[in-house]
Every structure is written in structure tokens, then in C-alpha cells.
N, C-alpha and C positions, 0 to 999 in steps of 0.2 A: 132131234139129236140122237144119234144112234154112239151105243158103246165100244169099246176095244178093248177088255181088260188087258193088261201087258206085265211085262217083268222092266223094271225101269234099274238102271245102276246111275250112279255118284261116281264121280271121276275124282280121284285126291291128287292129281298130278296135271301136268299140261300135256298133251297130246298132237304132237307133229310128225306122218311119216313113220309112225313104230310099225313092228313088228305087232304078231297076232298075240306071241307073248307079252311084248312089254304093256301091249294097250290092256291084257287080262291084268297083269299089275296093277296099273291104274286104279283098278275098283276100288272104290273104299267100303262101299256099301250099296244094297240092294232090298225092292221092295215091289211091292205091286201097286201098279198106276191103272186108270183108266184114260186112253186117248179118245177124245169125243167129237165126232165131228157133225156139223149142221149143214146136217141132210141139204136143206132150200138152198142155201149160201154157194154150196157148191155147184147145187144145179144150174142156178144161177149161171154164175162164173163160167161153170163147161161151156153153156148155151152161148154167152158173147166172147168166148174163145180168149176171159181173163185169167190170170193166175187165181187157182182156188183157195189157198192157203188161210185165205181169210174164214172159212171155212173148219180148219183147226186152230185156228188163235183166236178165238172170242176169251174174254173175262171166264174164269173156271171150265177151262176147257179141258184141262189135265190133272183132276184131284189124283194125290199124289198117298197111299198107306204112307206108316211109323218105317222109315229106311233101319236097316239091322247091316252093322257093320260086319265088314266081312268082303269077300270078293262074291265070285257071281257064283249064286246056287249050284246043285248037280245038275245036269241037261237032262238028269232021267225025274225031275220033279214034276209033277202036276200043276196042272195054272186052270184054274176054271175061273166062272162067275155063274154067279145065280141074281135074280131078278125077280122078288118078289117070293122068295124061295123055290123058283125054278132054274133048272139049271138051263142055263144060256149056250154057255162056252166049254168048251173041256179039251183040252190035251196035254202034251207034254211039250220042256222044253226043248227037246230034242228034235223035234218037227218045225224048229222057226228055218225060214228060210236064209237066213243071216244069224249062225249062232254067235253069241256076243265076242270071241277073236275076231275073226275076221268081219264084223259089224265095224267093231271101233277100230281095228286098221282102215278100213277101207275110208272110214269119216275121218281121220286125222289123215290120210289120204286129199281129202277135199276140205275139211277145214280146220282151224288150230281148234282145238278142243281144251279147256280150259278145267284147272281146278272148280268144284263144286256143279260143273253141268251135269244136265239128269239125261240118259240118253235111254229113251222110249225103244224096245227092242221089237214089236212087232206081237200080232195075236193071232188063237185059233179060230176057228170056223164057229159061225154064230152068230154075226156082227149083228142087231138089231137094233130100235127106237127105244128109246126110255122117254118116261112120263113123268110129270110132276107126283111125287108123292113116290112114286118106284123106292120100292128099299134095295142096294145094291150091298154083294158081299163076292166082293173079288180077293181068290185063294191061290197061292203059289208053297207047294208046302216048305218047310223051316221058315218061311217069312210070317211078319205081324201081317194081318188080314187088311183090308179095305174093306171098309162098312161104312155106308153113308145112304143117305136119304136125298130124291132129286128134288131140288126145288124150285 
């Protein structure tokens, strides 16, 4: 299973077709996620030319920190992870390739987005394997942290 720590936002509204504004609206609150994908599942998958997805939706695929009401952080915040107390991941938000406007336009573009969805916004450079026992501590600064143990 290798990790993504990300910047995850809450949607308090339905989303069809907005603008980059009205979708920043939207927010209700944000926090730090880990997106986890298995590694095997999707090689799998590539090699008989199936959809891989199954690959990010196993059972605890997406531990989710304490969400902190609010719209979406400053783009100039830090987001790391550490792994065991090394540092994994590091950058800012400002280097996603989809910063959260035009992310949630584009997806209420393609689908109705709904009060309470948690929309995964993308990670820096770093991605690697976690182990059972791995102590994680994923940080986006003004957010509650993500700290968990893999099991």
C-alpha cells in the first residue's frame, strides 16, 4: 500500500456546473487525508487491461484527520508527511496541479456533487509503501494533523 497525503475539503452545498467561485463557496471545511492505493491490485488490473479503481477503494483506504470548519486553507500552506519520523512528502498548496476552484468546477462539471462529499484534492512528490506498524503524521499547516498507526 503506498501513501498520498492530500488536503481533503467537505462540500455543505450541492454542486452542478458552478463557477470556480461559487464551487470555493461550497467549502465547509477542510483537513488532511491520506489517499492509499494497493500497489498489487492495480498492477494487476493495468496488466489485464481492467479498470484499476478497485485499487483505491478497498475498506480503509482513505483515513481521513479532525476536518476544521472553514473554507479551503491559503495555497501558500505546507502539506507534508512523515513516516516513521521521516519526512516522506513536502510541499505547498500552491503546486497542486488542480488548485481547489477550478478542481470542484471542473468535477461538478462531470458530476452532481453533493452536500457532505469529501473531495481528495491531489499530493506532492514522495509517494511510497507503508508497513504494518508505520507511524504516520500527515501536516497541512492551520489544519488538525493526521496521526495514525498502519495496521
Amino acid at each position: 500500500v503506498h501513501q498520498e497525503v492530500e488536503l481533503v475539503l467537505a462540500l455543505g452545498s450541492r454542486l452542478e456546473n458552478v463557477t470556480e467561485a461559487e464551487a470555493l463557496g461550497a467549502v465547509v471545511a477542510a483537513g488532511v487525508a491520506l489517499d492509499l492505493t494497493a500497489r498489487d491490485r492495480q498492477a494487476e488490473a493495468k496488466a489485464a487491461g481492467r479498470p484499476w479503481l478497485v485499487a483505491k477503494g478497498f475498506d480503509g483506504a482513505a483515513p481521513c484527520g479532525v476536518l476544521k470548519a472553514g473554507g479551503v486553507p491559503p495555497l501558500s500552506a505546507r502539506i507534508a508527511l512523515t513516516v516513521n519520523g521521516n519526512l516522506r512528502q513536502e510541499g505547498a498548496l500552491d503546486q497542486m496541479l488542480w488548485p481547489p476552484g477550478p478542481l470542484l468546477a471542473k468535477l461538478s462539471a462531470l458530476f452532481v456533487l453533493q452536500p457532505g462529499d469529501l473531495i481528495f484534492t491531489g499530493t506532492p512528490a514522495g509517494v511510497g509503501p507503508l508497513r504494518v506498524g508505520d507511524r504516520i503524521e500527515g501536516r497541512i499547516d492551520g489544519l488538525p494533523p493526521l496521526l495514525g498507526v498502519i495496521v
